[in-house]
C-alpha distance (Angstrom), angle and dihedral (degrees) to the residues before:
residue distance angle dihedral
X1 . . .
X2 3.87 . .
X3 3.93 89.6 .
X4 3.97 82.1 59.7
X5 3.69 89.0 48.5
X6 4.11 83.9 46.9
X7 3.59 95.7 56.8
X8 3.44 103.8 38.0
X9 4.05 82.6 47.5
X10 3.66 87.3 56.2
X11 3.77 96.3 43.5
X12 3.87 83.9 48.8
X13 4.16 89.8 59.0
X14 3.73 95.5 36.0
X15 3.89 83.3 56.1
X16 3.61 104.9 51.0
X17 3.84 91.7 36.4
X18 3.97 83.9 63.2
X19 3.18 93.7 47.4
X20 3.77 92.3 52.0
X21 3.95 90.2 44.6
X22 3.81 83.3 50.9
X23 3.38 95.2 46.8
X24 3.76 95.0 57.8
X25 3.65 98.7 50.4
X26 3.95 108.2 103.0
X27 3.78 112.7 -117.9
X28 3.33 99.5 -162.0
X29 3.80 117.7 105.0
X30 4.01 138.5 173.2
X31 4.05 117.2 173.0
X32 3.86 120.6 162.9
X33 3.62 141.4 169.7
X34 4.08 134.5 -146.3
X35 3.52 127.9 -160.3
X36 4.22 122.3 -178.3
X37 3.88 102.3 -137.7
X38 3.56 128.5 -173.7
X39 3.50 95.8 -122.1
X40 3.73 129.1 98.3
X41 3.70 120.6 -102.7
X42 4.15 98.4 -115.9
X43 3.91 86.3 53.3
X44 3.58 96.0 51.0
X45 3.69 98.9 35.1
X46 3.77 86.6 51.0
X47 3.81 97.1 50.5
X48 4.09 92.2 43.1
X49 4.21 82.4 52.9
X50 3.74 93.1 57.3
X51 3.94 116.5 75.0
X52 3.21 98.5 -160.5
X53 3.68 96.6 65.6
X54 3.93 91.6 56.8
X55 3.69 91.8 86.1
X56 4.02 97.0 66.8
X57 3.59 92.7 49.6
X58 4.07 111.8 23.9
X59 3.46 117.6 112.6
X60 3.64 100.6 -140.0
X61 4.61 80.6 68.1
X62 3.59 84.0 75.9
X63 3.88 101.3 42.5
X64 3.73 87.0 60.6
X65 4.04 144.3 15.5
X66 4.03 98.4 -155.2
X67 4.07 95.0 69.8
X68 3.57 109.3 140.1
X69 3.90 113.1 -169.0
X70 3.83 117.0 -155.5
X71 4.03 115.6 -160.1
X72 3.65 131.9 -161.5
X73 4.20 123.6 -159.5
X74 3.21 90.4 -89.4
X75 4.04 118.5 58.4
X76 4.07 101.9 154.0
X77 3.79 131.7 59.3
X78 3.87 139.6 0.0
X79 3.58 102.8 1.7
X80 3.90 105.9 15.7
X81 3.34 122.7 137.9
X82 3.38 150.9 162.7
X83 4.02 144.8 -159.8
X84 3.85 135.1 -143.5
X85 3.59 138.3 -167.8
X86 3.63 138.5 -166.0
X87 4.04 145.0 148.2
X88 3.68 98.1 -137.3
X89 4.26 95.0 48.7
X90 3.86 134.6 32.6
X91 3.63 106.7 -87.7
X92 4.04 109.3 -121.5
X93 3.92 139.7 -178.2
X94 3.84 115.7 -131.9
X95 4.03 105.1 -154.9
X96 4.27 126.7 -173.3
X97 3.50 109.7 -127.5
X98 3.68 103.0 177.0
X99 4.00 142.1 -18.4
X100 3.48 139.6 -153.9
X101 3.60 115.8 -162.5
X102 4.42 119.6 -93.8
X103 4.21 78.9 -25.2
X104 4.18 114.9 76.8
X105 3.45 141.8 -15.0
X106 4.55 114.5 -149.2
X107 4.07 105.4 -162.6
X108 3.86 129.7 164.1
X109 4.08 115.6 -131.0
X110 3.77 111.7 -150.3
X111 4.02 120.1 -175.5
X112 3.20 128.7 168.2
X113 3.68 120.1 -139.9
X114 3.38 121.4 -170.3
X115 3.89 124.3 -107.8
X116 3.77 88.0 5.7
X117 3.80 102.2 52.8
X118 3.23 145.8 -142.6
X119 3.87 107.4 -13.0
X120 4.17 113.0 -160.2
X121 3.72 132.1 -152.6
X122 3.51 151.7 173.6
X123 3.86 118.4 -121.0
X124 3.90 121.6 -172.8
X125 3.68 136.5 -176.6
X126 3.46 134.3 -156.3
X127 3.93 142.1 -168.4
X128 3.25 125.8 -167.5
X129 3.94 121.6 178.8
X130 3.59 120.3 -124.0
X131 3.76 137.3 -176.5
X132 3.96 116.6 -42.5
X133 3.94 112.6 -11.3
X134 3.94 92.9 -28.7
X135 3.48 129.8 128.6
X136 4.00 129.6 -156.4
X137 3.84 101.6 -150.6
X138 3.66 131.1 -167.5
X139 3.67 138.5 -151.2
X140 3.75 127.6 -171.5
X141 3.60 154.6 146.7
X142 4.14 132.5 -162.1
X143 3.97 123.3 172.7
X144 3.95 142.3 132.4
X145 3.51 125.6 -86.3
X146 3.91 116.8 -147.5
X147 3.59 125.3 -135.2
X148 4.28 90.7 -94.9
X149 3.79 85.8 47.2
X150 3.98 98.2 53.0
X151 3.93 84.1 46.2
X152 3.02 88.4 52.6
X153 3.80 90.1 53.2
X154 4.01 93.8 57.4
X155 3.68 84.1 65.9
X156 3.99 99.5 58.7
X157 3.86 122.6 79.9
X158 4.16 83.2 -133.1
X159 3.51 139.5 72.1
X160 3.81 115.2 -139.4
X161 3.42 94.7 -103.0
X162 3.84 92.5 50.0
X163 3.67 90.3 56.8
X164 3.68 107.2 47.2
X165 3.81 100.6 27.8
X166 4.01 96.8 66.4
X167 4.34 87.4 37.7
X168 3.97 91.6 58.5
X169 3.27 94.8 40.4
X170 3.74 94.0 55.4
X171 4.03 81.6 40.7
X172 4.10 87.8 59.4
X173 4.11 85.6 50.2
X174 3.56 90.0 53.7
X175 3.37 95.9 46.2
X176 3.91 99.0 48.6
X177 4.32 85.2 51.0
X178 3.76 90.8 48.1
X179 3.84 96.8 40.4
X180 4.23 93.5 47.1
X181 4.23 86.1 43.7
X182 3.50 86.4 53.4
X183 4.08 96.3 53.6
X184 3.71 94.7 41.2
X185 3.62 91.4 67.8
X186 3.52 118.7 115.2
X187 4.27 150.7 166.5
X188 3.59 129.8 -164.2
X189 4.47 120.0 -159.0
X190 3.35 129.0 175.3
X191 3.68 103.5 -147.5
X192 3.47 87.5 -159.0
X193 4.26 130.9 -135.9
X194 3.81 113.7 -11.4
X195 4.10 145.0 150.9
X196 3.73 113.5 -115.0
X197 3.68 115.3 -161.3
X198 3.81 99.8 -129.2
X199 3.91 110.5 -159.4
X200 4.13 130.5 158.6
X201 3.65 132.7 -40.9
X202 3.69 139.1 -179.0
X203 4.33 110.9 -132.0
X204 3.20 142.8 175.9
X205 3.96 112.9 -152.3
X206 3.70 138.2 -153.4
X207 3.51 146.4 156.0
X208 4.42 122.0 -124.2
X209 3.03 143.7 142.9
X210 3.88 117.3 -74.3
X211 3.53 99.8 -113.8
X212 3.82 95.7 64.9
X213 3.71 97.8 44.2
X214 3.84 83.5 112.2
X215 3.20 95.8 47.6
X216 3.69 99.6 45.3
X217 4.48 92.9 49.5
X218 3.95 85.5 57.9
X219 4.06 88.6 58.8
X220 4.30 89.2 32.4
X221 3.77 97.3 39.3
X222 4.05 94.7 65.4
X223 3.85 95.4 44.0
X224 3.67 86.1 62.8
X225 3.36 95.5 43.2
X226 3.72 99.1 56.0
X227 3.77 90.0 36.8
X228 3.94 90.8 63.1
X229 4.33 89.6 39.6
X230 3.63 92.9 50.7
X231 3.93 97.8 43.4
X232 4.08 88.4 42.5
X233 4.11 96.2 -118.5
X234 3.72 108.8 156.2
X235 3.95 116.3 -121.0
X236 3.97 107.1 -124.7
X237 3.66 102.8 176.0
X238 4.00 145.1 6.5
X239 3.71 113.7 -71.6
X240 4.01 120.8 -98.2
X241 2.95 143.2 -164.7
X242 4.04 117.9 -125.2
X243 3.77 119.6 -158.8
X244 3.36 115.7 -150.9
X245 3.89 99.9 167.7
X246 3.33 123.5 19.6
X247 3.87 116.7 178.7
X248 3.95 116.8 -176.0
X249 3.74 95.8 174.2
X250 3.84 94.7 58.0
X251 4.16 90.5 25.8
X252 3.75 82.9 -121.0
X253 3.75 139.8 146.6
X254 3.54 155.5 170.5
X255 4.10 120.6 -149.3
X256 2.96 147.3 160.5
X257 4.22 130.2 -146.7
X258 3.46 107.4 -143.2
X259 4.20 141.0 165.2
X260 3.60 123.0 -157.2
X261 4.07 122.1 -115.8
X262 3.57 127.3 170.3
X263 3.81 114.8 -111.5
X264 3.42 134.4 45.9
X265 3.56 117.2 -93.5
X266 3.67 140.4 -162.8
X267 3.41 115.9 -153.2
X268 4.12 123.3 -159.9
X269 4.61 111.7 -89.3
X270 3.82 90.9 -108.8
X271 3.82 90.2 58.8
X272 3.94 130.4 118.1
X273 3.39 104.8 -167.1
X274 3.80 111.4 62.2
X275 3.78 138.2 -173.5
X276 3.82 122.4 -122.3
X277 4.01 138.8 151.9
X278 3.99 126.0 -113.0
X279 3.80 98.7 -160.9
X280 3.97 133.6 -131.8
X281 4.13 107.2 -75.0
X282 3.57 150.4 156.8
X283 3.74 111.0 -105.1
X284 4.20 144.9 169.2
X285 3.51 103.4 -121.3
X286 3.97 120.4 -159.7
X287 3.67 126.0 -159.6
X288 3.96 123.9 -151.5
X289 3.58 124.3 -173.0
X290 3.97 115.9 -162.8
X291 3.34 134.8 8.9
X292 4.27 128.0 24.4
X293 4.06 84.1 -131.3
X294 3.41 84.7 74.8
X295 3.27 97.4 59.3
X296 3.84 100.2 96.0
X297 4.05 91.7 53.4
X298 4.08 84.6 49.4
X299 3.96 85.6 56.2
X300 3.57 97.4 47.6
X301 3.87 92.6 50.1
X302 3.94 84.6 49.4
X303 3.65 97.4 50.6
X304 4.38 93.7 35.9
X305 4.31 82.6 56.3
X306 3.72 87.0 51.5
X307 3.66 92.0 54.6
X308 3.71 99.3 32.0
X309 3.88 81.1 58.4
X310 3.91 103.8 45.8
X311 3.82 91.1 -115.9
X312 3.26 119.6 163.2
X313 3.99 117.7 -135.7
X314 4.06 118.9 -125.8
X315 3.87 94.9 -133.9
X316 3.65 97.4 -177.5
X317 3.99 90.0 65.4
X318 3.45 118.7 73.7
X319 4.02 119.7 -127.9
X320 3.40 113.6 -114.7
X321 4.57 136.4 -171.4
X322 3.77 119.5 -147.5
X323 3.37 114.6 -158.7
X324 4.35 104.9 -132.1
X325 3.96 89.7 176.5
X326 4.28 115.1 23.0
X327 3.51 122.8 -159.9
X328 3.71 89.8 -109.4
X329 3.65 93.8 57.1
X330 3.89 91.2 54.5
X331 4.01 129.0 14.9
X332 3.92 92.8 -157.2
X333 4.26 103.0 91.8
X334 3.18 86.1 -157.7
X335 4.14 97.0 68.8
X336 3.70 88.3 51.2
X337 3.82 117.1 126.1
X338 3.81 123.6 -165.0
X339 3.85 122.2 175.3
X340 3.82 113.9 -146.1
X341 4.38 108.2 -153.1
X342 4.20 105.7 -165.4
X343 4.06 94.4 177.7
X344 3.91 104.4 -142.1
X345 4.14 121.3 -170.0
């Protein structure tokens, strides 16, 4: 009888010294990961906001095959959430709690694990913009573990830190493969023969080499702009760009970057944007989908229907692009639309 009294004395101390031990052991916790991806930050913020694109590039999709995701209406923004299930991990709700615009993302994790419960925590993003179109982004999480929760703990193999650090980053790789797939995408159609109305535009001209025509419409393509806000000329169409030399051979060219208005106007001698009139004509019009570095292969198929049809090309009209969809209308590449005009006799 007093060995029973012994053991359960024992027990008693071995008890209440975990508990203390327990006690002591600080519950709060904060890991995160970063990840610079060559991506800009609307794109990525946007695609992080939706819920249902978590499932082609979440980590936890490769931990396990029996994930089912549960969606509601609403699956971006304040209030969004989602639910998953499985028998292999603790099933969990991801909720929004508040966004700020291309800059951070608050959400609350909830999983339920069993015996202990339902554990909470706070998960954040953030996006930071970096040189060119990249995009530092950051993934964390921070909470408080209860008393169950850190017992819990002194059960697993891994600290907190262990286990989510190495997951998010591999969550930040996915991302940055599933984000760059995305923009890559691409479609070229020739439309096939049509009229285009012509009309005015307001340009400013110059003459580079054609490797920086890009480069050289995002410094010409504002001037315009401004010109035609400040003077009150009414924008009547996307800006194009109007090529009125274009010189393979010496990878030259002269063009101009131009946005349609309605009147005629005449602009002061000292001037450098000008007004001028592309007249009513029949044309080949191209359409690309995605990306402006595929605007040389959208060319090509242009000019190869032109042959492949016996057309014959108007060569006293320049060739022009219209950009439907810019880049700063939409940060995804691959939703860009550019309209190729080859004017044909």
């Amino acid at each position: 009888m007093k060995i029973v009294k012994y053991l359960f004395f024992l027990l008693l101390l071995v008890i209440i010294g975990g508990a203390v031990y327990v006690s002591t052991i600080d519950g709060e916790f904060q890991v995160e990961e970063s990840r610079v991806i060559d991506a800009p930050d609307e794109l990525l913020f946007s695609t992080i906001n939706e819920y249902k694109t978590w499932d082609k590039w979440g980590p936890w999709m490769d931990e396990s095959d029996d994930f089912v995701m549960e969606y509601p209406d609403k699956t971006s923004g304040e209030g969004a959430y989602y639910n998953w299930k499985s028998e292999t991990q603790p099933n969990g709700k991801m909720e929004t709690k508040k966004v700020s615009p291309f800059s951070s993302i608050d959400q609350q994790l909830t999983m339920n694990v069993p015996v202990v419960g339902n554990i909470y925590s706070d998960v954040y993003w953030k996006f930071e913009k970096i040189e060119g179109k990249k995009t530092k982004v950051t993934w964390g999480t921070k909470g408080s573990q209860s008393f169950m929760q850190k017992m819990y703990g002194l059960t697993q193999d891994s600290t907190m830190a262990q286990m989510i650090k190495p997951m998010y980053a591999h969550g930040l790789k996915n991302l940055d493969v599933f984000v760059n797939e995305k923009m890559k995408k691409y479609s070229i159609n020739v439309d096939g023969v049509t009229e285009h109305g012509g009309g005015f535009y307001m340009y400013s001209a110059t003459a580079a080499s054609i490797a920086v025509i890009q480069e050289k419409t995002k410094e010409m393509l504002p001037a315009v702009s401004m010109y035609m806000k400040e003077n009150n000329l009414p924008q009547t169409g996307m800006p194009f760009t109007l090529y009125n030399e274009y010189n393979t051979d010496h990878g030259t060219a002269i063009f101009s970057i131009a946005i349609p208005t309605r009147d005629k106007v005449l602009t002061p001698k000292e001037s450098s944007i000008l007004c001028d009139f592309l007249p009513r004509q029949k044309i080949v019009k191209t359409t690309l989908k995605g990306d402006h570095n595929n605007l040389k292969e959208a060319w090509n198929t242009a000019y190869k229907y032109i042959s492949e049809n016996n057309l014959e090309l108007n060569t006293t009209s320049p060739t022009f692009e219209v950009y439907r969809v810019q880049p700063s209308l939409q940060p995804n590449p691959a939703e860009w639309i550019t309209e190729i005009y080859i004017p044909i006799l």
